[in-house]
FIGURO-976610 format. One record per residue: residue in three letters; x, y, z of N, C-alpha, C, CB in turn. Coordinates in steps of 0.1 Angstrom, whole numbers, plus 2048, in hexadecimal, padded with zeros to 3 digits. Glycine has a CB too. Layout:
BEGIN
alaXYZXYZXYZXYZ...
END
This chain:
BEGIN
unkA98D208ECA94D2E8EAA96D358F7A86D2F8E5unkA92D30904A94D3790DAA5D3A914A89D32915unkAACD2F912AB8D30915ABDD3F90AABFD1F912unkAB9D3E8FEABED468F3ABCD558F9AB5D448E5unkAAFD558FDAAED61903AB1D6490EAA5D65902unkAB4D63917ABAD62929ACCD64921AB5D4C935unkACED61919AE0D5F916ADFD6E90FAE7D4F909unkAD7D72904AD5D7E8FFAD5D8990AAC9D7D8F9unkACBD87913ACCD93920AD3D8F925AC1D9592BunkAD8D8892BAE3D87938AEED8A931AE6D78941unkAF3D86925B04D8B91FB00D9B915B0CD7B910unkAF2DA1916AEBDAB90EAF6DA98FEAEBDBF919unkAECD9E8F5AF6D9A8EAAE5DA08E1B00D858E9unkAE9DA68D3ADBDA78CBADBD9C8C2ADADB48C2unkACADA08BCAC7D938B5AD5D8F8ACAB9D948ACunkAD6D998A1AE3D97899AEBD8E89EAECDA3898unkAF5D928ACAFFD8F8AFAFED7E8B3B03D998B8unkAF5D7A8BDAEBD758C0AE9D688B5AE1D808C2unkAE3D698A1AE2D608A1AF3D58896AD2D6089FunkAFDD61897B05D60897B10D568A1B04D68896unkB0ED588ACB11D4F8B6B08D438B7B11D568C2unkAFED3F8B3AF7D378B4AFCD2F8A8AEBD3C8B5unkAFCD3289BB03D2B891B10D21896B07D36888unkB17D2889FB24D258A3B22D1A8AEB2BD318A7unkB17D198B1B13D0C8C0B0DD028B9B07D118CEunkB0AD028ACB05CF98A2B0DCE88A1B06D01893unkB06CDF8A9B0BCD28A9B0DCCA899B01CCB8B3unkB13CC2897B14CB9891B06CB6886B16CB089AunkAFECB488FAF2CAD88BAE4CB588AAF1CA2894unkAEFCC588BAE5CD088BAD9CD6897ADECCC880unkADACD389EADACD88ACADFCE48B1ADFCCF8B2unkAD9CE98B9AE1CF08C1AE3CED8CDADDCF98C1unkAF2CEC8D2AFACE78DBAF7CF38E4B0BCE38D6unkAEFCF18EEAEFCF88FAAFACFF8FEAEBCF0904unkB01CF6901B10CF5910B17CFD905B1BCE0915unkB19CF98F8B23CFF8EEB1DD0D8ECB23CF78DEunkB12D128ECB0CD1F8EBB0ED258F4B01D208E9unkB0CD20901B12D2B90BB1FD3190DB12D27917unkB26D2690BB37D29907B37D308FFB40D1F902unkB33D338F2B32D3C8E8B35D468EEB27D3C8E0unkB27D4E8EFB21D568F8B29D5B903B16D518FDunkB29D5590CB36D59918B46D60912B3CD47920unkB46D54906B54D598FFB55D688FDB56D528F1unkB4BD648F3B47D748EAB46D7E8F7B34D758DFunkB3FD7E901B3CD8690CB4AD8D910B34D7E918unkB53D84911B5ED84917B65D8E90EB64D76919unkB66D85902B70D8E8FBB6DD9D8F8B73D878EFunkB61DA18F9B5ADAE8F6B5DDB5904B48DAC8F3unkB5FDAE90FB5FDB991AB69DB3927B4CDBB920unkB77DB391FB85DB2920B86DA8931B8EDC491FunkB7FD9B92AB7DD8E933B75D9093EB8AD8A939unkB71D9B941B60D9A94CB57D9194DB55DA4949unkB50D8F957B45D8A953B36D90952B45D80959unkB2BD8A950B21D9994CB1BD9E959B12D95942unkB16DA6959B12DB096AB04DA9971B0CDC6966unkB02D9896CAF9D93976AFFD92982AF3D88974unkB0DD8F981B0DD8E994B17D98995B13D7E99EunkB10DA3993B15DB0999B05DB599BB22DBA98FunkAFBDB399CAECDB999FAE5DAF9A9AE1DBA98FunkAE0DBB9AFAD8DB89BCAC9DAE9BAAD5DC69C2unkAC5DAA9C5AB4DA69C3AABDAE9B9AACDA89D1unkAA7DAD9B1A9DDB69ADA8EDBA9B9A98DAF99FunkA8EDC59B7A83DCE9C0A76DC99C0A81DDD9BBunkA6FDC39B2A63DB49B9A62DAD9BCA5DDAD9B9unkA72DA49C2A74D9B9C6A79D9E9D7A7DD969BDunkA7DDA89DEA80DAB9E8A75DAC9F1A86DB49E6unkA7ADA79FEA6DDA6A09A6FDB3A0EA6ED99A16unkA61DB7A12A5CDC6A1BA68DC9A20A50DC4A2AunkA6CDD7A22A74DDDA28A70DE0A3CA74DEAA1EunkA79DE2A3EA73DE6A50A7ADDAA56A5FDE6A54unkA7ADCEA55A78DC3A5EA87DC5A60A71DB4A59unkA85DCAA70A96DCAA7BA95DC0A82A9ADD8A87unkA95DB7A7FA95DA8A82AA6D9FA7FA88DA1A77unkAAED96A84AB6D90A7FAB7D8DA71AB6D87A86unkAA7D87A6FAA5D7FA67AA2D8CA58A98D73A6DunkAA0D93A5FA9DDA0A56AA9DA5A51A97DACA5FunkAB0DA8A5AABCDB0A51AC3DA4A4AAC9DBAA5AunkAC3D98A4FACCD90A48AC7D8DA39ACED84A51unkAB9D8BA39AB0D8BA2CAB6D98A21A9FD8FA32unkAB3DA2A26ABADB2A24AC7DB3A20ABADBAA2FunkAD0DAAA23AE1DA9A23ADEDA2A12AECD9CA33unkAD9D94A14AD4D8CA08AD2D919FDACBD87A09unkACBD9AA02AC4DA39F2AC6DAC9EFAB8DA89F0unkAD1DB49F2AD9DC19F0AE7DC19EFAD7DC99F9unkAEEDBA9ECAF8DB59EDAF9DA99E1AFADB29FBunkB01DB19D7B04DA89C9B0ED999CAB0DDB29BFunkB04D909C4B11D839C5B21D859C8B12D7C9B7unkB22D909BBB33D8E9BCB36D929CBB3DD9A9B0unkB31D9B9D2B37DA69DAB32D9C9E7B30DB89D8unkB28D959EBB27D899F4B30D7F9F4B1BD829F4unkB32D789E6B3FD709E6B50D7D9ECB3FD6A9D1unkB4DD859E8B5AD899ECB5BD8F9F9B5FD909E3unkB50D8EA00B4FD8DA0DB54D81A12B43D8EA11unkB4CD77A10B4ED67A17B5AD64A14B45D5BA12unkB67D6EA09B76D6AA06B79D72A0EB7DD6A9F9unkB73D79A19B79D81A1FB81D8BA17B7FD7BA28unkB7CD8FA0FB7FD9EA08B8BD989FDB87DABA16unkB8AD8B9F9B95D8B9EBB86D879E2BA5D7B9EBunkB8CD8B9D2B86D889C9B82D7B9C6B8BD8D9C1unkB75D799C7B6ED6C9BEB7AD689B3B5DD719B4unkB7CD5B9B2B85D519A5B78D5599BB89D3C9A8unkB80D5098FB77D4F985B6CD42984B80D4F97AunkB72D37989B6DD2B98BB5BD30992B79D21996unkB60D389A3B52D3D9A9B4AD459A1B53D439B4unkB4DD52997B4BD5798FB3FD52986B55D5798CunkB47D48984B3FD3B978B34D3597DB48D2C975unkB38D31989B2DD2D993B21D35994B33D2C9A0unkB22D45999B18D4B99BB11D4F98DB1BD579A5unkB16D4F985B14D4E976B07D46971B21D48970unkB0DD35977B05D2C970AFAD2E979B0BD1E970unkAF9D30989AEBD32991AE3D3C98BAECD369A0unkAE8D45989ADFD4F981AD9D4C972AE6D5C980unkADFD48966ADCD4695FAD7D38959AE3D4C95BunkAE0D2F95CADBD1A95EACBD1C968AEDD0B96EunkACAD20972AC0D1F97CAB7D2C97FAC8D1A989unkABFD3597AAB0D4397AAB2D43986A9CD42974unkAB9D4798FABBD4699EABFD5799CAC8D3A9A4unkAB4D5F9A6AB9D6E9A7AC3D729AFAAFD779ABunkACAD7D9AFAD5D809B9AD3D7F9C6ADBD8C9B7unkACCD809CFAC8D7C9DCAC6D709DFABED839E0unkAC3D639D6AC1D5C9D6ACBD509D9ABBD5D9CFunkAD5D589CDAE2D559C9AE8D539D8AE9D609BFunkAEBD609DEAF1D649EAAEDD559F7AE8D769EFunkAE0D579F8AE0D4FA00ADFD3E9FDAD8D55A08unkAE2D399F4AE8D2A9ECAF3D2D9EBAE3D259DCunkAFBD369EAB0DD379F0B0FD369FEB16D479ECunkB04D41A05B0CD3CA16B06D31A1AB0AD47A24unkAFFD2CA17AF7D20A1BB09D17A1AAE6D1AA0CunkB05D11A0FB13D0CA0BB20D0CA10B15D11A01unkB20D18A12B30D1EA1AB2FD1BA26B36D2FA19unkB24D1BA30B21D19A3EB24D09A3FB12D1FA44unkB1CD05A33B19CF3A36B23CE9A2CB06CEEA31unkB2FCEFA2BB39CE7A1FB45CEDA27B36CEBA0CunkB48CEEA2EB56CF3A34B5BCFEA31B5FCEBA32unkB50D0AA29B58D12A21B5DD14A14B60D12A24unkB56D09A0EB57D01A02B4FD0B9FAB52CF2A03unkB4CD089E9B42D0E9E2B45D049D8B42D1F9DFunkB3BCF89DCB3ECEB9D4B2FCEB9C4B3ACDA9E4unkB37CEE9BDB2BCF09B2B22CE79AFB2FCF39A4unkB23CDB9B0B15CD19AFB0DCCF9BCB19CC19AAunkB13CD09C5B0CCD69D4B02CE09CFB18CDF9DFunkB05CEC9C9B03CF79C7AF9CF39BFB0DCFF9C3unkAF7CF39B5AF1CF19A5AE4CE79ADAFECE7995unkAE8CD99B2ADFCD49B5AD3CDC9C0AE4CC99B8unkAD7CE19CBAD2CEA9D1AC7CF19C6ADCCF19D7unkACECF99B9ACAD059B3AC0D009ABAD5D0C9ACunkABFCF19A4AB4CEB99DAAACEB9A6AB6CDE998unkAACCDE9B4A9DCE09BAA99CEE9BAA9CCDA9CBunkAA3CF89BEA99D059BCA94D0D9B9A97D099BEunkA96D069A9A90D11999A82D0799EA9AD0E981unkA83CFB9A2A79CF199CA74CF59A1A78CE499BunkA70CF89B1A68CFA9BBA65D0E9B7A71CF59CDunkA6DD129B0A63D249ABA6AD2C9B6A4DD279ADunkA75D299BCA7DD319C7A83D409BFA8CD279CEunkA82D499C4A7FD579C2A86D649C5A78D589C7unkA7ED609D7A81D6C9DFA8CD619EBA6FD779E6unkA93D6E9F2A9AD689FFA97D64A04A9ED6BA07unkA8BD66A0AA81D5FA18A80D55A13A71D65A1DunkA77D4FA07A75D43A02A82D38A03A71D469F6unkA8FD3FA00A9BD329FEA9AD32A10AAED369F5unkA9FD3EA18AA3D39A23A97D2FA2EAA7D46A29unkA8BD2FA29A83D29A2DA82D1BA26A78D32A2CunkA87D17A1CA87D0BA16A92D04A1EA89D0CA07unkA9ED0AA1EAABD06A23AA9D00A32AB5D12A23unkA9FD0AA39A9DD06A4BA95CFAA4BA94D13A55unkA8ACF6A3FA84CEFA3EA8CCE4A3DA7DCF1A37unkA95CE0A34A9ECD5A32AA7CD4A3AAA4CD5A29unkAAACDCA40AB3CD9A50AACCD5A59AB9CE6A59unkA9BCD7A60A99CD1A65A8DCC0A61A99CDBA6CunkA90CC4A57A91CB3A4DA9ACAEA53A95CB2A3DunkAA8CADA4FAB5CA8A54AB5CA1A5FABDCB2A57unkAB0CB1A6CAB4CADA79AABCA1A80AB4CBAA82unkA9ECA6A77A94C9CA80A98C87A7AA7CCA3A7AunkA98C8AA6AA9EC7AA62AA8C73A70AACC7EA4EunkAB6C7EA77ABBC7AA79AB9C78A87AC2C7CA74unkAB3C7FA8FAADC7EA9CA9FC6EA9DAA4C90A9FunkA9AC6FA93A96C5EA93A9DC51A92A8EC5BA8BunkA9AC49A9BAA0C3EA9EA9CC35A8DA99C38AAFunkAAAC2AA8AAA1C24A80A9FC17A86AA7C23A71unkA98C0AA85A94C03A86A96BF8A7DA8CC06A88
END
């Protein structure tokens, strides 16, 4: 049910249309085929709005999710860059000004919608990634990252970049001890 509805808002499909496509993700054994329903959905999305994809990653952080304004700090504006600045348009920064593939596309797609990951959130689980993969944007890198942090209720910016520094210096200290 909740996938049903998150696919409803994010591709804005009505109930009508909605349980139509659902009929059509109908397994074998009468189920409904998740993976096959999104594809549906995506399809239909697509073909309605001449191959686009829907305007989650073209929108910013939402405004109760954004930390206090003011803080002229490094750590401040960079927070600020995070949250105001739409997936697509950060990825097509980090391509240095060429268009996101469809493949990355897909990618910022599934973080938002597979993982409920908001657009600032998104942002900084891509540069994370791109800083610590050679430049890479390796999707099970990605995704696994994006589970621990639906599981853990990750949110806002501060919260991922603060999880991330935490696990770096996890890392450094595991590997700064001697083993025995």
């Amino acid at each position: 049910r909740d996938l049903i509805n998150q696919l409803a808002f994010v591709y804005n499909v009505d109930t009508m249309k909605m349980s139509d496509l659902i009929r059509m993700s109908i397994s074998d054994i009468g189920l409904i085929d998740k993976e096959k329903l999104l594809n549906v959905v995506r399809k239909n999305y697509e073909f309605n709005n001449n191959g686009s994809l829907p305007t989650i990653v073209y929108r910013t952080q939402p405004e109760h999710l954004k930390a206090p304004k003011g803080d002229t700090s490094n750590l401040g504006k960079m927070i600020s860059v995070f949250e105001n600045t739409k997936p697509y348009d950060f990825l097509r920064c980090k391509n240095k000004g060429a268009k996101p593939s469809q493949r990355e596309l897909k990618i910022l797609e599934s973080l938002a919608i597979n993982y409920e990951l908001p657009p600032g959130v998104i942002n900084v689980l891509v540069d994370y990634s791109i800083r610590f993969n050679d430049g890479k944007i390796n999707q099970n890198y990605l995704e696994a990252i994006a589970s621990t942090w639906k599981r853990k209720g990750i949110k806002t910016v501060p919260d991922a970049i603060e999880t991330l520094r935490n696990n770096l210096n996890k890392q450094k200290v595991s590997k700064a001890v001697p083993k025995t």
